[in-house]
Steps between C-alpha positions, in 0.01 A plus 500: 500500500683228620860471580577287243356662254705773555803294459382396185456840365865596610831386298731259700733669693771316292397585125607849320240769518325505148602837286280748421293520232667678158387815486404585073607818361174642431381497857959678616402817647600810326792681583518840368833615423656799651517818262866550376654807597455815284759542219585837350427490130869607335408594150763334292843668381436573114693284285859618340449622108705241309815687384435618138644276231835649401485652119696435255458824276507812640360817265789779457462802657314803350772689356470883587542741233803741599577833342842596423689821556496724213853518315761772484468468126078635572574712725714701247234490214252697708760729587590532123114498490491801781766714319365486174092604662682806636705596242227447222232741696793739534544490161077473404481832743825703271299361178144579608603826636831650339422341187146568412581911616860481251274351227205707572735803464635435142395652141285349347349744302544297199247238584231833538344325223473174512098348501564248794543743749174678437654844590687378834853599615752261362689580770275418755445157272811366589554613822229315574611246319785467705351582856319142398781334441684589817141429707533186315881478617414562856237187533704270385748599716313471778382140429905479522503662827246257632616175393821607622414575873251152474806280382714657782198364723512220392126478335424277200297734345768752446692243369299390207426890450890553481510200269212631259724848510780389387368304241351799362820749494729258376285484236480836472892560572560214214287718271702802564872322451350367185385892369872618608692224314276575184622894552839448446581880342251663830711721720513299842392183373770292674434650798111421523585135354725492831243603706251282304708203643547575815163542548377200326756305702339662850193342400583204373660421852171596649339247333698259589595590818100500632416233274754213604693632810192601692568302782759297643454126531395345829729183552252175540489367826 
């Protein structure tokens, strides 16, 4: 080639060099970006519980069944109750015993004939008779003795034992005043009605005593 046609294929030494060409976007090289640096998985802090809404009723509290201390009053109904269980076997025993052998002992040689007996002693009739009665004498007595020693400890079922007791001898002691106030011309009836009373008054306080003075109150809390 010719010089000159190298000169023509050359930009004037005066005039700006042209720019290159703009490069598109589909043919930018790819650049793959650097892996980020490991981070430790924290598992995440559980949330706070929301504070329970505050109540405005609250239920009462469960109120506890408390036993009182048995009275004084009690405690000297099952030793009335105690006394009277020892001195009624002691007195069942002299009946059962002394009583039936006294009887047993007597004439009766005028009852020889009467049909009833069918040829048996009339002697030994009625001191049988009475043997049974003091037997009779001595097991009461000892349903006495028990509800007695129960009440002093303190157990209910001694208590309604005592109760059902002395329901049935005052009953049986109001009987007896009423039989000696109707015998006014008997030798000795002023001195069984007397007795008759006391007794019936013993009881009576029983009753009561067990019945409605069991226990003591508990103050409420």
């Amino acid at each position: 080639m010719t010089e000159e046609g190298q000169l023509g294929t050359e930009p004037p030494s005066g005039a700006d060099p042209e720019p290159p060409p703009p490069v598109s976007s589909d043919t930018e090289p790819f650049v793959a970006a650097a892996p980020a640096a490991a981070v430790p998985l924290v598992p995440a802090a559980p949330a706070a519980a929301a504070p329970a809404p505050p109540v405005g009723w609250e239920a009462p509290p469960v109120a506890v069944a408390t036993k009182g201390e048995r009275t004084t009053l009690a405690m000297a109904a099952g030793i009335l109750l105690l006394l009277g269980g020892i001195g009624g076997i002691l007195l069942g025993l002299l009946v059962a015993i002394v009583g039936g052998s006294v009887v047993s002992s007597l004439d009766f040689s005028r009852f020889q004939n009467v049909p009833n007996f069918n040829g048996a002693s009339p002697g030994a009739v009625a001191g049988g008779v009475v043997a049974f009665f003091g037997a009779l004498v001595v097991a009461y007595s000892v349903a006495y003795l028990l509800a007695g020693i129960g009440v002093l400890r303190n157990s209910n079922w001694a208590r309604v034992l005592g109760i059902i007791l002395g329901i049935i001898s005052g009953l049986i002691w109001l009987s007896g005043l009423a039989n000696a106030n109707s015998a006014q011309n008997a030798a000795g009836s002023a001195g069984a009605g007397l007795f008759s009373i006391l007794a019936l008054g013993i009881h009576v306080y029983i009753v009561v005593a067990l019945l409605f003075f069991w226990r003591s109150r508990v103050p409420a809390a």
